[in-house]
C-alpha positions, -999 to +999 in steps of 0.1 A: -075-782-452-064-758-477-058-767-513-036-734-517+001-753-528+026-738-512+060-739-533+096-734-529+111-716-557+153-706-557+178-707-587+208-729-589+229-702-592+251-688-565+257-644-583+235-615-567+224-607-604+215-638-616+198-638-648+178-672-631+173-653-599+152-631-620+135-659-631+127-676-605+112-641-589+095-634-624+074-672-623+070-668-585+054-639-587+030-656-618+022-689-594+011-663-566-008-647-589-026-683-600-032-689-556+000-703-544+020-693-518+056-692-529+088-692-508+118-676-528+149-687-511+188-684-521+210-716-519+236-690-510+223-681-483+224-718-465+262-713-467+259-756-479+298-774-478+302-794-505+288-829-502+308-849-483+302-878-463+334-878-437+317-843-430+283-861-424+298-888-405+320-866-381+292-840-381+254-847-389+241-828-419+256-791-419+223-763-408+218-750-442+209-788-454+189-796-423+170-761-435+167-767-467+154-801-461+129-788-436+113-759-464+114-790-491+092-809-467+069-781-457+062-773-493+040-789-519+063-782-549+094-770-562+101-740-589+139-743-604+155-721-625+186-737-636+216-719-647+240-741-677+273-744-666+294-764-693+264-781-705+247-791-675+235-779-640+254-757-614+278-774-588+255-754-563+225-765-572+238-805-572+249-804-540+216-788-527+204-818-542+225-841-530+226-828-493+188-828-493+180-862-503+207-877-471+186-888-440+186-875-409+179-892-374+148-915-381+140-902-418+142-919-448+166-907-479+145-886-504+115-880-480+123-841-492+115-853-527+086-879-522+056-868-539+068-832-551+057-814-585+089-797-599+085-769-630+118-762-642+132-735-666+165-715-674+180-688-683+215-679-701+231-655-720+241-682-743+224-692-777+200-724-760+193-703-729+205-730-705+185-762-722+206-789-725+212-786-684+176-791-680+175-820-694+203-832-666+186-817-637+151-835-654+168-868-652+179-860-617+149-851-603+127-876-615+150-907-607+146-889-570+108-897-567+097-856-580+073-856-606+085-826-633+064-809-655+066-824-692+070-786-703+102-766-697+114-736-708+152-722-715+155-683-724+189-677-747+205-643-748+189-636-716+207-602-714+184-587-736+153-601-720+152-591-687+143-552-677+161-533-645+131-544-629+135-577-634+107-577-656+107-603-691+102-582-717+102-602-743+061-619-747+066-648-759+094-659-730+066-641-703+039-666-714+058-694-715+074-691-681+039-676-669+020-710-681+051-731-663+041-712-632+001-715-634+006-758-642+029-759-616+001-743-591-029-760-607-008-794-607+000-794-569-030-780-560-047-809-576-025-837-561-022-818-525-061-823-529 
């Protein structure tokens, strides 16, 4: 069995040019570089309703939850680059949240969650670069059974740090995301091992 982790990186935001979809590309790219394989998906893409449990009732769990849930279990980790939205995490990336931790035929809530790694980071054109949302989506995750990194990092004024390329230009932001990346790797490679 290979030790390779396999992770699932996306951005809780929804817009095309996402200063966090950049992000989450830039530390992908950095964990596939350390030996992962990464999967970089976008929530808008599974086309999720918001949470609602007359929906779930009447209907099972909408496909894009039922996907979602699927990649979450297939994968060792999770990579999460969280835009701020009035101080705390996106409405989009809650309810990916919350529709992935409802069970499904014979599972068990949070079997997505069970036993994942989680590195986190942000990125904002604001003056704390998205930090105090981390914190939120911190205390989320780890009262959902995900381990999360102890460090995090939040990139302010992200305008002026990201190339056409999507690129970070600025070195101290690139070594810091970069090392988020490489624990993440090394830390679910060690406990897929």
């Amino acid at each position: 069995m290979s030790t390779s982790p396999r992770i699932l990186a996306f951005a809780g935001s929804l817009r095309s040019d996402s200063f966090n979809k950049k992000l989450v590309r830039y530390a992908a790219n950095a964990a596939e570089k350390k030996g992962a394989t990464v999967t970089v998906i976008d929530l808008r893409d599974l086309d999720l309703p918001i949470y609602d449990q007359d929906l779930e009732d009447k209907s099972g769990l909408p496909e894009g939850a039922t996907k979602l849930k699927k990649l979450m279990k297939e994968h060792d980790a999770l990579m999460i680059a969280s835009p701020e939205y009035n101080s705390s995490l996106s409405a989009a990336l809650k309810n990916a949240i919350d529709w992935a931790s409802r069970p499904e035929g014979d599972s068990t809530p949070l079997e997505a969650f069970n036993g994942k790694v989680a590195g986190i980071m942000a990125a904002s054109p604001g003056a704390l670069g998205g930090l105090r949302g981390l914190f939120h989506l911190r205390s989320i995750l780890s009262n959902i059974n995900v381990i999360v990194l102890p460090q995090m990092h939040a990139i302010a004024k992200a305008g002026d740090v990201f190339d056409d390329s999507g690129n970070i230009t600025d070195d101290n932001h690139a070594k810091k995301i970069t090392r988020i990346a490489e624990t993440l790797t090394e830390t679910a490679g060690k406990l897929k091992a």
